[in-house]
Structure formats: C-alpha cells, structure tokens
PQR file with spaces between the fields and no chain letter, atoms N, CA, C, O and H, PARSE charges and radii, in Angstrom:
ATOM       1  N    UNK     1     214.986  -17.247   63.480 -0.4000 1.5000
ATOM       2  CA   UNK     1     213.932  -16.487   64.089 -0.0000 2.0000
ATOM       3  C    UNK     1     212.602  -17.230   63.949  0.5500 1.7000
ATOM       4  O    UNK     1     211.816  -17.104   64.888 -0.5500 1.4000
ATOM       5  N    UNK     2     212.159  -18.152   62.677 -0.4000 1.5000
ATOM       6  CA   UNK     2     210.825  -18.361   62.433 -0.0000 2.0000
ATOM       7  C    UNK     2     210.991  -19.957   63.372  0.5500 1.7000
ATOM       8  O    UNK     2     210.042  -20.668   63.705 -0.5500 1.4000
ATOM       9  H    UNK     2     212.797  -18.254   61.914  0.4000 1.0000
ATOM      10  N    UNK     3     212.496  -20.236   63.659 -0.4000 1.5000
ATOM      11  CA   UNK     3     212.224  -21.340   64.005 -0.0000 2.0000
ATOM      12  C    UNK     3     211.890  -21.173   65.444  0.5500 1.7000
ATOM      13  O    UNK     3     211.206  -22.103   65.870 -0.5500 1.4000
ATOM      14  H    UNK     3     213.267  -19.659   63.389  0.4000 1.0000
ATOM      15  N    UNK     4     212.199  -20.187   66.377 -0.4000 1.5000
ATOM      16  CA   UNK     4     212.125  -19.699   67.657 -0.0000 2.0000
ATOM      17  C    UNK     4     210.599  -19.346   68.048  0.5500 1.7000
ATOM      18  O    UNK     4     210.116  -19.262   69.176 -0.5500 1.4000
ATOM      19  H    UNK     4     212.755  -19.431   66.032  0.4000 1.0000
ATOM      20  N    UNK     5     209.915  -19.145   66.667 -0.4000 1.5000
ATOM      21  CA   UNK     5     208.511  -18.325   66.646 -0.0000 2.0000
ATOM      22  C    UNK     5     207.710  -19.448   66.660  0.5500 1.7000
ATOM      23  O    UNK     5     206.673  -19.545   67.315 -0.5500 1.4000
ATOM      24  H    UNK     5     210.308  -19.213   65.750  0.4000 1.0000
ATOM      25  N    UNK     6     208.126  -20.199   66.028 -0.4000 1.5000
ATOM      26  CA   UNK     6     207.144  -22.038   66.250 -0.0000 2.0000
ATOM      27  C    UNK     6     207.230  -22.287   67.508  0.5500 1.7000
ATOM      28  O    UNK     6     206.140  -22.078   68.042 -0.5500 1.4000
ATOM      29  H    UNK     6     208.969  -20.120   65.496  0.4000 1.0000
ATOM      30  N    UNK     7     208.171  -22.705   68.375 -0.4000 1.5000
ATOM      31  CA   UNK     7     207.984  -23.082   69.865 -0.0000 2.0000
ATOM      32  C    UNK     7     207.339  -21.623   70.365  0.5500 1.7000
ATOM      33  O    UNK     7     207.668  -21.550   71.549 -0.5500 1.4000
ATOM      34  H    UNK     7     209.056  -22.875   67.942  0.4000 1.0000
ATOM      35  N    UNK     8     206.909  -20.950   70.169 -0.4000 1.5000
ATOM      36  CA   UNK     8     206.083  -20.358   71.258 -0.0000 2.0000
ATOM      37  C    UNK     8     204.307  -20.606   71.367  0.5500 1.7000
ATOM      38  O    UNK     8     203.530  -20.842   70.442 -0.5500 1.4000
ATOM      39  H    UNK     8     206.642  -21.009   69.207  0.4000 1.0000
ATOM      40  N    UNK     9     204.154  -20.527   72.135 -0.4000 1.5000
ATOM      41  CA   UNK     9     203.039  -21.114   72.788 -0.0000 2.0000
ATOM      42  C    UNK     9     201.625  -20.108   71.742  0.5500 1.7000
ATOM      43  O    UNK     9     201.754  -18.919   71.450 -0.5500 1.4000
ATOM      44  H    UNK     9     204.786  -20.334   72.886  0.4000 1.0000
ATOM      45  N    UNK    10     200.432  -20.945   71.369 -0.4000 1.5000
ATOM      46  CA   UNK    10     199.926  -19.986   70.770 -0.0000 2.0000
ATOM      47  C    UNK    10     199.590  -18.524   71.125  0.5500 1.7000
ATOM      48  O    UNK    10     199.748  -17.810   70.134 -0.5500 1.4000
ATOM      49  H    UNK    10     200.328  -21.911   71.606  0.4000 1.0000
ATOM      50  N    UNK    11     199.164  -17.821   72.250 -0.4000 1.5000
ATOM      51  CA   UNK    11     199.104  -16.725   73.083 -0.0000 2.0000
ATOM      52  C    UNK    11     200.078  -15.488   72.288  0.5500 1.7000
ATOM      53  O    UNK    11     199.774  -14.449   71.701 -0.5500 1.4000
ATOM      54  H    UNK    11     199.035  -18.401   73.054  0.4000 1.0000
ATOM      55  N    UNK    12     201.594  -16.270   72.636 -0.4000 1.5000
ATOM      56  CA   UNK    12     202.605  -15.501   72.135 -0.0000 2.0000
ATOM      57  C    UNK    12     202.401  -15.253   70.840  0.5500 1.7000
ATOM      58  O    UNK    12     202.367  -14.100   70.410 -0.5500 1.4000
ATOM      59  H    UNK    12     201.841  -17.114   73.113  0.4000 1.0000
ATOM      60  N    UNK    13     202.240  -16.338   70.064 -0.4000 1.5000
ATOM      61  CA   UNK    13     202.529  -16.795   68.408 -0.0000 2.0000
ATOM      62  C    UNK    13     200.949  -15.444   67.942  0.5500 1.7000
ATOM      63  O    UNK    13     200.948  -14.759   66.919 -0.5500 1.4000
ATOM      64  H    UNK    13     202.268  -17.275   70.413  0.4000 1.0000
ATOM      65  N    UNK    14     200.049  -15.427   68.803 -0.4000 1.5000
ATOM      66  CA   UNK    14     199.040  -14.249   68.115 -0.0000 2.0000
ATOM      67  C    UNK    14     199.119  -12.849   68.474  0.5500 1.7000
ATOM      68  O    UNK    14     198.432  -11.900   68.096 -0.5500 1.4000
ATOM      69  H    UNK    14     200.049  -15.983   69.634  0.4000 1.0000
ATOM      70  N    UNK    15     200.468  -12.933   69.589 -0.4000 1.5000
ATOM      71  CA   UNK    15     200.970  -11.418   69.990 -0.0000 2.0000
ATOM      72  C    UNK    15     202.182  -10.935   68.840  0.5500 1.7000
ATOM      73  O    UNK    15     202.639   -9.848   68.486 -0.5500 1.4000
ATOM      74  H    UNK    15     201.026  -13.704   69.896  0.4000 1.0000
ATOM      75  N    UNK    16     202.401  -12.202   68.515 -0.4000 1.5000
ATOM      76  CA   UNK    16     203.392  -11.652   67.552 -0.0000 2.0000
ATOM      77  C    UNK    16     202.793  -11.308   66.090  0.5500 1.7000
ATOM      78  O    UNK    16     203.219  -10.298   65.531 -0.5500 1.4000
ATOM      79  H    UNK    16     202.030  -13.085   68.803  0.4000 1.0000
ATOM      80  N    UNK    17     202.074  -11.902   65.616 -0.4000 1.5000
ATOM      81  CA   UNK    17     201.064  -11.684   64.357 -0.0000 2.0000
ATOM      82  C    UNK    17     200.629  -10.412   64.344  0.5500 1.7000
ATOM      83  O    UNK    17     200.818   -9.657   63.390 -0.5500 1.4000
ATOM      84  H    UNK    17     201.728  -12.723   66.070  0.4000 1.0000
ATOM      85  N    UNK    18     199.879  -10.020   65.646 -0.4000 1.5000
ATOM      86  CA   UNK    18     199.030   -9.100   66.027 -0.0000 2.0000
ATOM      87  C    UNK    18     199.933   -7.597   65.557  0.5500 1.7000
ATOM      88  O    UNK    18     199.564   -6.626   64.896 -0.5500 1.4000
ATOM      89  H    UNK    18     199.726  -10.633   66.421  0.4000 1.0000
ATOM      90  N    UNK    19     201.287   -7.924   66.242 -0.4000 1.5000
ATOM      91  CA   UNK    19     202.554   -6.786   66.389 -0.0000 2.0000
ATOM      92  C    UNK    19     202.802   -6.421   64.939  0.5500 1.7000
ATOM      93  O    UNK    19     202.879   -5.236   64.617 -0.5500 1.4000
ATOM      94  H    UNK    19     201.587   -8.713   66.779  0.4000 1.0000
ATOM      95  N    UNK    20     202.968   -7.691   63.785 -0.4000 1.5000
ATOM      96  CA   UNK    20     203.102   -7.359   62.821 -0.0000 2.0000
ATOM      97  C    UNK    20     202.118   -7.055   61.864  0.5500 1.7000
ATOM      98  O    UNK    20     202.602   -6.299   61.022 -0.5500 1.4000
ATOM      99  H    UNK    20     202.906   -8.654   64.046  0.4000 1.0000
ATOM     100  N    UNK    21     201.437   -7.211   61.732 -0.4000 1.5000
ATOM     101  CA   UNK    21     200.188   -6.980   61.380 -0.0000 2.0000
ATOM     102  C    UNK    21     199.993   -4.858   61.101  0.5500 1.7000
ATOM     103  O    UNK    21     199.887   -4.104   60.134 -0.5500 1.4000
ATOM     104  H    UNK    21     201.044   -7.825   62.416  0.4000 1.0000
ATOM     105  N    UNK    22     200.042   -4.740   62.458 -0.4000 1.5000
ATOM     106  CA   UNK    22     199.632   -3.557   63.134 -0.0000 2.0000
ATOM     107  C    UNK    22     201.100   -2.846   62.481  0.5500 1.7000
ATOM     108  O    UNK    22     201.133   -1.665   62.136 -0.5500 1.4000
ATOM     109  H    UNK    22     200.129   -5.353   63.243  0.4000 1.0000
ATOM     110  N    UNK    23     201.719   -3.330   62.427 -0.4000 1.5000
ATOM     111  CA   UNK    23     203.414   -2.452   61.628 -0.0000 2.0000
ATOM     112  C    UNK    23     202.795   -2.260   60.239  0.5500 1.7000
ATOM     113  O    UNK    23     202.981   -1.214   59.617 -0.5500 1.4000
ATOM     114  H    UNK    23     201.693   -4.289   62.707  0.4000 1.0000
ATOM     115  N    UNK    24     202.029   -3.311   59.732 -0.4000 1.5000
ATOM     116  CA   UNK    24     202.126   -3.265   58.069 -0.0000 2.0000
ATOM     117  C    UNK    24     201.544   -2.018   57.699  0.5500 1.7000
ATOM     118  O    UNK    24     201.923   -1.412   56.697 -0.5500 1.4000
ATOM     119  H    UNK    24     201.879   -4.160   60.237  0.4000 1.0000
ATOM     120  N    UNK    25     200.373   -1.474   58.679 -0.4000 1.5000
ATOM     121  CA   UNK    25     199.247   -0.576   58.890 -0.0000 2.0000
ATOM     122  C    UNK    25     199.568    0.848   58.711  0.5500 1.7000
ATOM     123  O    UNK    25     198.779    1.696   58.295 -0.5500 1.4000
ATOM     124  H    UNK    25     200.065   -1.966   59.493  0.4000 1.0000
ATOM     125  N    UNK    26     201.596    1.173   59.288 -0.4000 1.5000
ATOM     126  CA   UNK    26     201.876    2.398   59.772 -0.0000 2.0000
ATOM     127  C    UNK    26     201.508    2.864   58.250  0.5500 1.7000
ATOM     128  O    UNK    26     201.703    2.273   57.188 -0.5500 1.4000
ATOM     129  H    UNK    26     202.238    0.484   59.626  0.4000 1.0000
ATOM     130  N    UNK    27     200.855    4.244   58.543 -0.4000 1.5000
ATOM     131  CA   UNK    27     200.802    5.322   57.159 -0.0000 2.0000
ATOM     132  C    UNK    27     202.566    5.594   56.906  0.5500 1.7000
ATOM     133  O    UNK    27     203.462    5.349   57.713 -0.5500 1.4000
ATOM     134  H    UNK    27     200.697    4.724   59.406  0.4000 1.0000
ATOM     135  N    UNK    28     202.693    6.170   55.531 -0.4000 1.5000
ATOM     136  CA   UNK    28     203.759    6.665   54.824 -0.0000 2.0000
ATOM     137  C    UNK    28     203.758    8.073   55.078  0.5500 1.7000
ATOM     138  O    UNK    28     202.863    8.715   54.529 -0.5500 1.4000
ATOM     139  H    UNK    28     201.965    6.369   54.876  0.4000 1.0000
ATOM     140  N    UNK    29     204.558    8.671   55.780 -0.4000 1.5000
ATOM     141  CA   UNK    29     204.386    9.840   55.923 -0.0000 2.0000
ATOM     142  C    UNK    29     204.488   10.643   54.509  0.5500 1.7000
ATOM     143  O    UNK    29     203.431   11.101   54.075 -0.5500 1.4000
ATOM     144  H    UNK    29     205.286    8.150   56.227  0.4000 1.0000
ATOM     145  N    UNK    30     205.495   10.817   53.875 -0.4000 1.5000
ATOM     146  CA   UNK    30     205.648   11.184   52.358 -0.0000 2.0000
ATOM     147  C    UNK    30     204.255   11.060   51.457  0.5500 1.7000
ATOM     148  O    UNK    30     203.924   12.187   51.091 -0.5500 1.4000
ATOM     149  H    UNK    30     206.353   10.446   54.227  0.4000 1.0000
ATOM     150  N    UNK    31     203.412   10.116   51.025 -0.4000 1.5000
ATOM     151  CA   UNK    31     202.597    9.911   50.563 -0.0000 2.0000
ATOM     152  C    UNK    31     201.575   10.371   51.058  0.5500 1.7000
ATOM     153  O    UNK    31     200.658   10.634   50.280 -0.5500 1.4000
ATOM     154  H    UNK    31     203.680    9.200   51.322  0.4000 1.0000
ATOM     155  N    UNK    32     201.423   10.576   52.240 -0.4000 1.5000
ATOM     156  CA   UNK    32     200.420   11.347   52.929 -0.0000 2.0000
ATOM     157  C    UNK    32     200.386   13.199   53.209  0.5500 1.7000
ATOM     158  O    UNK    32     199.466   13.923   53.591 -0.5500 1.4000
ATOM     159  H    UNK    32     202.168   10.363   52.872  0.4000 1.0000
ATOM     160  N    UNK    33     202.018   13.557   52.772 -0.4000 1.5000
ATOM     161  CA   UNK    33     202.063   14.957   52.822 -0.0000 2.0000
ATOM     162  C    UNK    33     201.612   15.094   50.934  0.5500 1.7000
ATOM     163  O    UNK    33     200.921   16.004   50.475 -0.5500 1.4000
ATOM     164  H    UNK    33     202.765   12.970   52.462  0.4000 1.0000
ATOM     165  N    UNK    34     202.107   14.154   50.261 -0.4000 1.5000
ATOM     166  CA   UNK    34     201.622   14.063   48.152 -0.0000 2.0000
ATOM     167  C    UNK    34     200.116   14.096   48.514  0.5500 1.7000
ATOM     168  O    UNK    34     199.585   14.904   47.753 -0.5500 1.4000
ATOM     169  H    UNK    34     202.668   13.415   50.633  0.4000 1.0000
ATOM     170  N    UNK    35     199.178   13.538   49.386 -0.4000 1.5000
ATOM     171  CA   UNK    35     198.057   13.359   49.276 -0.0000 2.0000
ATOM     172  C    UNK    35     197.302   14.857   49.923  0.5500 1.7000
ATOM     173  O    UNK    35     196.190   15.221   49.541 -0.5500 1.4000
ATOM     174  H    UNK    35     199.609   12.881   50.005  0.4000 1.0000
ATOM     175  N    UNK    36     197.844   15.362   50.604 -0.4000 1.5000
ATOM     176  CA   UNK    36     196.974   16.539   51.313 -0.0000 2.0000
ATOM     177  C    UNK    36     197.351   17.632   49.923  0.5500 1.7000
ATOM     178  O    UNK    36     196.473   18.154   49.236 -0.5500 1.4000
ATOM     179  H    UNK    36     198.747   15.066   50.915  0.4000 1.0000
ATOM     180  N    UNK    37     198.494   17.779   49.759 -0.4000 1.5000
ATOM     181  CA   UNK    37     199.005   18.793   48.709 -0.0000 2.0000
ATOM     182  C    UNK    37     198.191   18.361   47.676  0.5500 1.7000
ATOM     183  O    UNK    37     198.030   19.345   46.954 -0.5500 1.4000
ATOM     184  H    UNK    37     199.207   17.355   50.317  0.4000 1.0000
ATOM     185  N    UNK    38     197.495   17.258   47.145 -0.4000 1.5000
ATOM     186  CA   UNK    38     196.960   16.991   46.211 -0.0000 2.0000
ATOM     187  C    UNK    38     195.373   17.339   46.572  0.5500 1.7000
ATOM     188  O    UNK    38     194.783   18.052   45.761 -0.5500 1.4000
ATOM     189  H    UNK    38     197.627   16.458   47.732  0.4000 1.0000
ATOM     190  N    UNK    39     194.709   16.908   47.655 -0.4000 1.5000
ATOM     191  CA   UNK    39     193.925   17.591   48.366 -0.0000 2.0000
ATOM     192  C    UNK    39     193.392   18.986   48.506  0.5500 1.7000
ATOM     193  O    UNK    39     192.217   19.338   48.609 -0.5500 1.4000
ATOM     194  H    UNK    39     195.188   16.329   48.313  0.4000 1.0000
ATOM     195  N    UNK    40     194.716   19.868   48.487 -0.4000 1.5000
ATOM     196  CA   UNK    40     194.421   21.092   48.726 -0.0000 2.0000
ATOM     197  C    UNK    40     194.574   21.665   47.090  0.5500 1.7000
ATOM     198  O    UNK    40     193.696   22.397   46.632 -0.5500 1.4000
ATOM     199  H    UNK    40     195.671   19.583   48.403  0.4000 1.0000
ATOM     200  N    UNK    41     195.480   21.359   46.463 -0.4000 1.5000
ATOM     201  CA   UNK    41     194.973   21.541   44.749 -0.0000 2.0000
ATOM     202  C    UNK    41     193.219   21.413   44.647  0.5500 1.7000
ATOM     203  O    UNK    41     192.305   22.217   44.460 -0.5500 1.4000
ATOM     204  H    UNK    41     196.194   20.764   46.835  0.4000 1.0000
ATOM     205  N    UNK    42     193.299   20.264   44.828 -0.4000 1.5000
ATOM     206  CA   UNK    42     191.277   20.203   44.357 -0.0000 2.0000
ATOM     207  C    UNK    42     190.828   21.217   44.696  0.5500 1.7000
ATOM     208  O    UNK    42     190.436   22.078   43.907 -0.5500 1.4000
ATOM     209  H    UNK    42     194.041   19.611   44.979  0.4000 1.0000
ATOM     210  N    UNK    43     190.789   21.352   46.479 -0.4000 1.5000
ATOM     211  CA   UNK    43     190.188   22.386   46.522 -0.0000 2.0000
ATOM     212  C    UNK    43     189.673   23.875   46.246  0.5500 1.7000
ATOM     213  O    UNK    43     188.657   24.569   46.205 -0.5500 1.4000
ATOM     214  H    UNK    43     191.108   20.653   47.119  0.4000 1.0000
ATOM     215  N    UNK    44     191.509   23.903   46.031 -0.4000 1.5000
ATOM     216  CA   UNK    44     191.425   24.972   45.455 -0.0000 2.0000
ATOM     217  C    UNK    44     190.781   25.577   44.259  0.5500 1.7000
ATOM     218  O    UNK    44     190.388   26.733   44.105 -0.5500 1.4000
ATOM     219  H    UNK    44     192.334   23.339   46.064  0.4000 1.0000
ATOM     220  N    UNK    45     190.746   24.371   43.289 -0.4000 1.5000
ATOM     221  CA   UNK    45     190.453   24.219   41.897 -0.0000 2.0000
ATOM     222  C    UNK    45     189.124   24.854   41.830  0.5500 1.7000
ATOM     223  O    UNK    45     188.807   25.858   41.193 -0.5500 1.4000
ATOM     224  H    UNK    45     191.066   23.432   43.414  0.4000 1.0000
ATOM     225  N    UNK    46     188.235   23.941   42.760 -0.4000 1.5000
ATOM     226  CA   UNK    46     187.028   24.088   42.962 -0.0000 2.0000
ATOM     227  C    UNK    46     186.562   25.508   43.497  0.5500 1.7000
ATOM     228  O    UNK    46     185.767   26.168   42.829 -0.5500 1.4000
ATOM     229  H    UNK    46     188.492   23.125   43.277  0.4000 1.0000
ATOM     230  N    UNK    47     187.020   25.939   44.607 -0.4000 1.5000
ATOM     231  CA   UNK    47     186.663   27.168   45.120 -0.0000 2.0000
ATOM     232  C    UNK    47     187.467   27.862   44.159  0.5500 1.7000
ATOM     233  O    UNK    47     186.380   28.408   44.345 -0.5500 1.4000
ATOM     234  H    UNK    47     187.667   25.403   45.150  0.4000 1.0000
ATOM     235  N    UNK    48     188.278   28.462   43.264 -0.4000 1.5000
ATOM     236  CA   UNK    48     188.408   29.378   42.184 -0.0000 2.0000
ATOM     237  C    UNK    48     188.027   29.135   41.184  0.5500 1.7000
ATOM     238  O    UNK    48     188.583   29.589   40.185 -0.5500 1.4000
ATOM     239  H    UNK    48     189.162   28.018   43.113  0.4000 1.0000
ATOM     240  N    UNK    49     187.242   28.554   41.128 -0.4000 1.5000
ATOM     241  CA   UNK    49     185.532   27.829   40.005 -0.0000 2.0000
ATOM     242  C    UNK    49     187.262   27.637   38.337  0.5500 1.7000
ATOM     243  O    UNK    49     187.074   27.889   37.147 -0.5500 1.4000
ATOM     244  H    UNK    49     186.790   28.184   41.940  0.4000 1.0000
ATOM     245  N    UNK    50     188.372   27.249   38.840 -0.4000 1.5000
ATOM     246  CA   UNK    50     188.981   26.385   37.785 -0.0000 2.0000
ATOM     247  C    UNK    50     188.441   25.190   37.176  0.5500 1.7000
ATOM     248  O    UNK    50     188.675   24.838   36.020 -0.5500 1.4000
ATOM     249  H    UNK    50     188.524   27.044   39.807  0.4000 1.0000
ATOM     250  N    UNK    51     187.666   24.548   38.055 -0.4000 1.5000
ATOM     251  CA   UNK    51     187.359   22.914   37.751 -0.0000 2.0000
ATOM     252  C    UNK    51     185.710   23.103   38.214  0.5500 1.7000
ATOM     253  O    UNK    51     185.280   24.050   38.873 -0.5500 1.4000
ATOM     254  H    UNK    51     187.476   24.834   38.994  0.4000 1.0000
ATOM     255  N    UNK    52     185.010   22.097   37.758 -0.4000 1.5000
ATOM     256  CA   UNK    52     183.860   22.058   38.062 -0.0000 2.0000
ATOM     257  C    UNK    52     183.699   20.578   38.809  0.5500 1.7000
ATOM     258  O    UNK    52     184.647   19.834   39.060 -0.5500 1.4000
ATOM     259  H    UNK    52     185.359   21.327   37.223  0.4000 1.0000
ATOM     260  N    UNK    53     182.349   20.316   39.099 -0.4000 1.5000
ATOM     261  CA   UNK    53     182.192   18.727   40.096 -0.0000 2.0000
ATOM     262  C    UNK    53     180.658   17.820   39.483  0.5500 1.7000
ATOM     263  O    UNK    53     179.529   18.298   39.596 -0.5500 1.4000
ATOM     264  H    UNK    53     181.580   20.921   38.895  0.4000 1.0000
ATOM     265  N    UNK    54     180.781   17.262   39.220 -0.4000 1.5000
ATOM     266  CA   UNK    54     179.488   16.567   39.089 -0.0000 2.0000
ATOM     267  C    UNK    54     179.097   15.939   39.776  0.5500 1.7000
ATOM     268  O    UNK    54     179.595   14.975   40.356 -0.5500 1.4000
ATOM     269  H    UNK    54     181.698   16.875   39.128  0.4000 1.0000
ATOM     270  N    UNK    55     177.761   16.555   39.845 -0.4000 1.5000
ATOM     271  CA   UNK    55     176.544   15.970   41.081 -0.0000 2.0000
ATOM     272  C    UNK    55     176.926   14.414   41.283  0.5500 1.7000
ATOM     273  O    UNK    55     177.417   13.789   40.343 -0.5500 1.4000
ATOM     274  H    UNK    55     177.356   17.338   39.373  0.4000 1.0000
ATOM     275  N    UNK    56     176.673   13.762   42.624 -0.4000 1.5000
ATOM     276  CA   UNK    56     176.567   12.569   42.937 -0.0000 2.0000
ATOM     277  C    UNK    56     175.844   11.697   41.778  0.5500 1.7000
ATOM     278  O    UNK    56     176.302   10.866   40.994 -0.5500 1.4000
ATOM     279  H    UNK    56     176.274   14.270   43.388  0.4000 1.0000
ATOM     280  N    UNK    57     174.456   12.241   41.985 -0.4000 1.5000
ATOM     281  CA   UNK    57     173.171   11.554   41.294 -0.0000 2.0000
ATOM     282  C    UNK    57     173.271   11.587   39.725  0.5500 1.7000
ATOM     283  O    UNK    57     172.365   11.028   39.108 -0.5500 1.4000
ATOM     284  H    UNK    57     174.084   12.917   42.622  0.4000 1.0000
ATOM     285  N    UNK    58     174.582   12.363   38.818 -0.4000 1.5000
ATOM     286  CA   UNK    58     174.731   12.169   37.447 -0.0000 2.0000
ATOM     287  C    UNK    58     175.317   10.988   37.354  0.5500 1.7000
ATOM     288  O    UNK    58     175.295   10.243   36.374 -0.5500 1.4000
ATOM     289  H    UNK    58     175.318   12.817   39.319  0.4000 1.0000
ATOM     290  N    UNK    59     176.010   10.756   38.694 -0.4000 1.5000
ATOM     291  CA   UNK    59     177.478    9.602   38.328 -0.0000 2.0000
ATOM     292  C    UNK    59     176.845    8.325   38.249  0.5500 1.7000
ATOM     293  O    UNK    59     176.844    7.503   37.332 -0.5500 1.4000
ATOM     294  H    UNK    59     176.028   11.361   39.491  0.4000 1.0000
ATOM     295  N    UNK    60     176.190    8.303   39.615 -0.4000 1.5000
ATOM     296  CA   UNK    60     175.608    6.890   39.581 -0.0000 2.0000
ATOM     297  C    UNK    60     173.977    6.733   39.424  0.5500 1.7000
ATOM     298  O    UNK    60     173.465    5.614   39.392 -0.5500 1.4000
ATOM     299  H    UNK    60     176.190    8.970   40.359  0.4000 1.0000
C-alpha cells in the first residue's frame, strides 16, 4: 500500500494525508457520552449548592 502511495502524484499524496488526518479527528463516541454524564454531575453539584466554585480572579 505505502509503496502504491509513493507513485502518486503529489495532489493525490495530500488528498490522502488530508483523508487521514481528518479520520484521526473522529470524536469517541463512548468518551463523549463519560464526558457529558460527567458534565451533568458538576452541574448538578453546583446548582444543589453540593460543591462550591472559585472565582476566576482567586485562581489566577
């Protein structure tokens, strides 16, 4: 395959980069349903005054 990917003309050779590239990118669906559920914990935390937040301007 990589040897088939050398003879192509550069054009091709940055359509194909481009293709993979853009695959590496796809989100994880799983990790992204752990992340909202983790998301909606905080929130929750916060609006049933469980957890508290510190101001921006203490942190930095």
């Amino acid at each position: 395959m990589i040897k088939e990917a050398l003879t192509l003309s550069p054009k091709e050779k940055s359509q194909i980069i481009e293709a993979l590239l853009l695959s590496l990118d796809e989100p994880d669906i799983k990790i992204e349903e752990i992340w909202n559920i983790e998301i909606d914990k905080r929130l929750d935390a916060i609006e049933d005054g469980s957890t508290t937040t510190i101001p921006y301007d203490q942190i930095f």
